[in-house]
C-alpha positions as CSV (number, residue, x, y, z in Angstrom):
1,X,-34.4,59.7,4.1
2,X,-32.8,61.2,0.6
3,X,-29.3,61.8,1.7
4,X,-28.2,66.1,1.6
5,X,-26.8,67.3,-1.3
6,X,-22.6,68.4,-0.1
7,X,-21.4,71.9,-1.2
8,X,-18.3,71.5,-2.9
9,X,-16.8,75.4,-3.8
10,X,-13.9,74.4,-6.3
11,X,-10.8,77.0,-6.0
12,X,-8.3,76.1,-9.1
13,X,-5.3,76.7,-8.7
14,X,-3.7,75.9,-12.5
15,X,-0.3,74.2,-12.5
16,X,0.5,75.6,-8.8
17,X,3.0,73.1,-7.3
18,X,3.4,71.5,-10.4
19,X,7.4,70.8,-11.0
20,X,6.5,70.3,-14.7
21,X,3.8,69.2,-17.3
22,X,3.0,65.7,-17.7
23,X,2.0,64.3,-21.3
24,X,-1.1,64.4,-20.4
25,X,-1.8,68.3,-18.8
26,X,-3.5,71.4,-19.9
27,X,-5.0,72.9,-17.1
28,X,-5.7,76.0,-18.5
29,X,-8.3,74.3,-21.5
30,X,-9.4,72.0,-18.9
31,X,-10.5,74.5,-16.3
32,X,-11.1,77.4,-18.3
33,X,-8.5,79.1,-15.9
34,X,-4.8,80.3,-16.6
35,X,-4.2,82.6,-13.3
36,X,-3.4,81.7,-9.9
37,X,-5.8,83.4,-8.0
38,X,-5.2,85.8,-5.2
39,X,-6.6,85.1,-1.2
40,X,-9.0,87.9,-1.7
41,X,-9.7,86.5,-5.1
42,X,-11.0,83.1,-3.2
43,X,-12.2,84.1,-0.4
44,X,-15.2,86.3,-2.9
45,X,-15.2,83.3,-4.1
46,X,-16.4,81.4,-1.6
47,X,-18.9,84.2,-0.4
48,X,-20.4,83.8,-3.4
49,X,-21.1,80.2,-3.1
50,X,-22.5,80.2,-0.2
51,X,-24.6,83.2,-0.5
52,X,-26.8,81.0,-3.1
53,X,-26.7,78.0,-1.8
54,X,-29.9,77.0,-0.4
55,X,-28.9,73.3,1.2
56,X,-28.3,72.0,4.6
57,X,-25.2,69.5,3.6
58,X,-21.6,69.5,4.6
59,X,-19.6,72.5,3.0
60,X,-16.2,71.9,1.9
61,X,-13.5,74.3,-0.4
62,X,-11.2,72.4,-2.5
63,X,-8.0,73.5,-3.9
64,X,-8.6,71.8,-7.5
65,X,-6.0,71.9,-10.6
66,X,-2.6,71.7,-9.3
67,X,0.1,70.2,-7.0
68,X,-1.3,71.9,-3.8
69,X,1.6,70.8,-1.3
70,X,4.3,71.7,-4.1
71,X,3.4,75.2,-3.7
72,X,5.7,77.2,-1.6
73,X,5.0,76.9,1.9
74,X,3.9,80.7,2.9
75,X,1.7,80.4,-0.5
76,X,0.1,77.2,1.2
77,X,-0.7,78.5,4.7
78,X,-1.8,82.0,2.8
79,X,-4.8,80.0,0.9
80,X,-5.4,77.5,3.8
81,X,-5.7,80.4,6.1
82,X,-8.0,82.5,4.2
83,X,-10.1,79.3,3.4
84,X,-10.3,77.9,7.2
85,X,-11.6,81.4,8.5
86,X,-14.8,80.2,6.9
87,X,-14.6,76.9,9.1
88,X,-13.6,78.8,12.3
89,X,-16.9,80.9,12.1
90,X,-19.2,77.9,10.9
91,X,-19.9,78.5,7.4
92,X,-17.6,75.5,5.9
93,X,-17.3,72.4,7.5
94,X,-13.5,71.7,6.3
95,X,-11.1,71.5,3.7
96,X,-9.7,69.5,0.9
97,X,-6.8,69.7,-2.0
98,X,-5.2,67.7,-4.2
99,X,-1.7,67.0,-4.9
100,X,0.9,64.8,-6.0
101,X,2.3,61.7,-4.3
102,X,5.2,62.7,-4.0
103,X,4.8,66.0,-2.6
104,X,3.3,64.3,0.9
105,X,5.6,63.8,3.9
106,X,4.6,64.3,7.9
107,X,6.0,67.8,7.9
108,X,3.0,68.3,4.6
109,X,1.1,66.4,6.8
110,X,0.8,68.1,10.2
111,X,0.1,71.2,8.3
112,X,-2.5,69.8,6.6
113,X,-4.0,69.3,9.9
114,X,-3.6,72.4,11.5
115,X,-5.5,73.7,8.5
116,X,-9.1,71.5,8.9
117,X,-8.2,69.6,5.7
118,X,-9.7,66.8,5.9
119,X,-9.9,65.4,2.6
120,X,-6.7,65.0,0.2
121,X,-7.0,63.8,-3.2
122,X,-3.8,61.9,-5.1
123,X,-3.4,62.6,-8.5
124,X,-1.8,58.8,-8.7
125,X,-2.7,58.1,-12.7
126,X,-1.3,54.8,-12.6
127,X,-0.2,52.0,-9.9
128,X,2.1,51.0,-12.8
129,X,5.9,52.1,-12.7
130,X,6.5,51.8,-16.7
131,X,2.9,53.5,-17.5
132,X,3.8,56.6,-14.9
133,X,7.9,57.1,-16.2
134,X,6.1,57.2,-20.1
135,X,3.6,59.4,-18.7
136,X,6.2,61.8,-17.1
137,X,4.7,62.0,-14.0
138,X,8.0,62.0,-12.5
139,X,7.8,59.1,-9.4
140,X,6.7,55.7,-8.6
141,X,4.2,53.4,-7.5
142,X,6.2,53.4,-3.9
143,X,5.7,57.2,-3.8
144,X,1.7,56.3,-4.1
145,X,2.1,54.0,-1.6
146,X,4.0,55.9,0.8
147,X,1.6,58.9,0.4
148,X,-1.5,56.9,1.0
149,X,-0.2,55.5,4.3
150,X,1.2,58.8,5.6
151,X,-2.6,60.3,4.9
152,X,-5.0,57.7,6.5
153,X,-2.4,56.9,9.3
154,X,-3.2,60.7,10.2
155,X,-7.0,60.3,9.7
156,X,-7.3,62.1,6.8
157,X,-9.6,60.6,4.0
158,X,-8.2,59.5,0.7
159,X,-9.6,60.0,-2.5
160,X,-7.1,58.6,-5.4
161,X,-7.5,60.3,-9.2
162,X,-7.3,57.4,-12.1
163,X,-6.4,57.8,-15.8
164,X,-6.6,54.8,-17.6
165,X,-5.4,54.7,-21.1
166,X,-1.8,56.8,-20.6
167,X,1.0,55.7,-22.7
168,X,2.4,52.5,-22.3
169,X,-0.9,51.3,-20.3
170,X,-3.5,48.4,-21.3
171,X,-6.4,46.7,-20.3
172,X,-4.1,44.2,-18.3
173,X,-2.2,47.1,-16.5
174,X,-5.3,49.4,-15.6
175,X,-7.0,46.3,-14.0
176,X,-3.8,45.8,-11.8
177,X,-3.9,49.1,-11.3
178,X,-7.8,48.8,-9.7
179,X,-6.7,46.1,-7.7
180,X,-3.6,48.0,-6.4
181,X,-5.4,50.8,-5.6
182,X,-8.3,48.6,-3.8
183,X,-5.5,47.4,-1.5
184,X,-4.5,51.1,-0.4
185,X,-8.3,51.8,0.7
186,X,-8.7,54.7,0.0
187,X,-12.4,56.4,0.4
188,X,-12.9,57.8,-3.1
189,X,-12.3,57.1,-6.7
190,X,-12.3,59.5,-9.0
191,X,-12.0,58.2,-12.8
192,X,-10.9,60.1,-15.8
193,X,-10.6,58.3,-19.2
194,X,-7.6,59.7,-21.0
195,X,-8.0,62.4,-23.8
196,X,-5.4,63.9,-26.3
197,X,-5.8,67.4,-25.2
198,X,-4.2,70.6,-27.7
199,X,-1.3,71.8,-26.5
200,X,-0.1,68.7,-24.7
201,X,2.8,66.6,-25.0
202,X,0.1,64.1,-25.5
203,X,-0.7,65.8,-28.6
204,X,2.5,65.5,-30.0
205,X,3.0,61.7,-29.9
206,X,-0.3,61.7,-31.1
207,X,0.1,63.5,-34.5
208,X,4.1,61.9,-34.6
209,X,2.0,58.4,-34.6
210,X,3.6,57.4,-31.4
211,X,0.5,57.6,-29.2
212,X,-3.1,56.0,-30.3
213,X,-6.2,57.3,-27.9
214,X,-8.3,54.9,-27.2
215,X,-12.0,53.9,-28.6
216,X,-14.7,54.5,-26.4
217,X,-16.3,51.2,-26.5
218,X,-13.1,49.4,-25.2
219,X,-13.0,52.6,-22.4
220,X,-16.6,51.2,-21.6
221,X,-16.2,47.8,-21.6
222,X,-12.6,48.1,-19.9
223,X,-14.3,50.5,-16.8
224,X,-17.2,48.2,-16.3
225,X,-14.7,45.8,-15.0
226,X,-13.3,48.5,-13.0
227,X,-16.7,49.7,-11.2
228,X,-17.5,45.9,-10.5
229,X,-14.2,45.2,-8.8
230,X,-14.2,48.6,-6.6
231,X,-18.1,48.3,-5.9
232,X,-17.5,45.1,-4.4
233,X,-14.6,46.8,-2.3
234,X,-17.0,49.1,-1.1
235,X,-14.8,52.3,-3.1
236,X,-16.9,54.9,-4.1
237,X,-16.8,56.5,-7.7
238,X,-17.8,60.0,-7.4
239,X,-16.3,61.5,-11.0
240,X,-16.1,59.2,-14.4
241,X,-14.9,61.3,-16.7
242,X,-14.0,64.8,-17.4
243,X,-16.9,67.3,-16.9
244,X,-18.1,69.0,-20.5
245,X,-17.3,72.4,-21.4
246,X,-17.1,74.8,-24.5
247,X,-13.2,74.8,-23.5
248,X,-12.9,70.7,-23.7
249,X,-14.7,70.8,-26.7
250,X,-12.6,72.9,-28.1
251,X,-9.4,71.5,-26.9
252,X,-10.3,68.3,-27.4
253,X,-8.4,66.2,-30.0
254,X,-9.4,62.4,-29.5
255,X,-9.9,60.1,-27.0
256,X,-12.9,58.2,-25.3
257,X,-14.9,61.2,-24.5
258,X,-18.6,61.3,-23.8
259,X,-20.6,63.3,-21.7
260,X,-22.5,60.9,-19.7
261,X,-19.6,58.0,-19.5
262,X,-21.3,56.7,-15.9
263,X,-24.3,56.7,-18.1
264,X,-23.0,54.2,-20.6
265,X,-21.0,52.1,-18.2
266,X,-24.3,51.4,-16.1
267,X,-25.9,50.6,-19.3
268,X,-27.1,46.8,-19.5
């Protein structure tokens, strides 16, 4: 029986929550968005969806593009609330956001809850302490750690957001990184090659010589090693590599980019 395609209705919420930018960050050429939008703003949006969608799968909104649970609390429940009106009359099945480490505790949690999400996302990077202080990402692997715990101890599944390549990383160090982040379980692996992006701290170090992206056939080889050793975990991949769009392209300075990376990692 082919499996039903899931309704995922991405709200973006650029930089929201975010205490400052790591190297790495534009959300704005990423996403194509600038704006935080407003309640009314997501709740069209989310008409919208659903007025074309023609499947029978599970329906989920998902607070994309930020720290979610760095927002300020009446900001959070404001969203949440607007967004789980759609799951208390039936017409989404639950919720889902992503956030920081470090910006998860049981208070964060139990809202969470209250709220139908059901799905939170860790922007973790790195499992490496050196490879996340170059990266500024501003904590540490126990934060990760600590974070992951807190969620599945409450039930909630954990999807974990990978960037290999950052400053300071290597082969070595990504690959302890995929075994680190196979002992914290999580459900879902989401996998996105780093890529000097304009406008970026990134950027910087890259023209001042102090940062070098790297080639896409060692990203290739490098990831194959990756999908083996979370297949045979039983970790699902569900993203490799940023989605294409007229604004990557246009933001895009280097880096292993290609538009079907899962493509070329299956290869062979």
């Amino acid at each position: 029986m082919a499996k039903k395609k899931q309704l995922i209705i991405p709200v973006f919420i650029p930089y929201g929550g975010c205490p400052h930018k790591c190297v790495f960050c534009n959300q704005r050429d990423i996403t194509g968005q600038s704006d935080m939008p407003t309640v009314q703003e997501v709740s069209g949006k989310v008409t919208e969806y659903l007025s074309s969608w023609k499947g029978t799968g599970r329906r989920e909104v998902a607070f994309y593009g930020g720290s979610f649970t760095g927002l300020p609390v009446d900001i959070q429940e404001e969203y949440l609330a607007v967004a789980k009106a759609f799951v208390d009359d039936g017409r989404i099945d639950a919720l889902r956001i992503s956030t920081r480490p470090d910006y998860i505790g049981v208070e964060v949690i139990r809202r969470l809850l209250r709220f139908r999400v059901e799905t939170v996302e860790l922007g973790v990077q790195s499992l490496d302490d050196e490879v996340l202080k170059l990266s500024g990402r501003g904590h540490d692997r126990s934060a990760v750690e600590l974070a992951a715990g807190l969620i599945k101890e409450a039930g909630i599944a954990l999807g974990i957001q990978l960037m290999p390549g950052l400053p300071g990383d290597s082969a070595e160090r990504f690959m302890q990184t995929i075994h680190s982040t196979v002992a914290l379980a999580p459900d879902f692996v989401r996998i996105y090659p780093t890529l000097v992006i304009k406008d970026t701290e990134l950027a910087v170090l890259h023209v001042a010589g102090r940062y070098k992206a790297w080639e896409l056939p060692v990203m290739v080889e490098l990831l194959k090693k990756a999908v083996a050793v979370l297949d045979n975990a039983g970790i699902k991949i569900i993203r490799m590599g940023l989605h294409g769009s007229e604004e990557l392209r246009y933001s895009l300075i280097d880096g292993p980019y290609h538009p079907d990376l899962r493509g070329l990692i299956c290869e062979g």
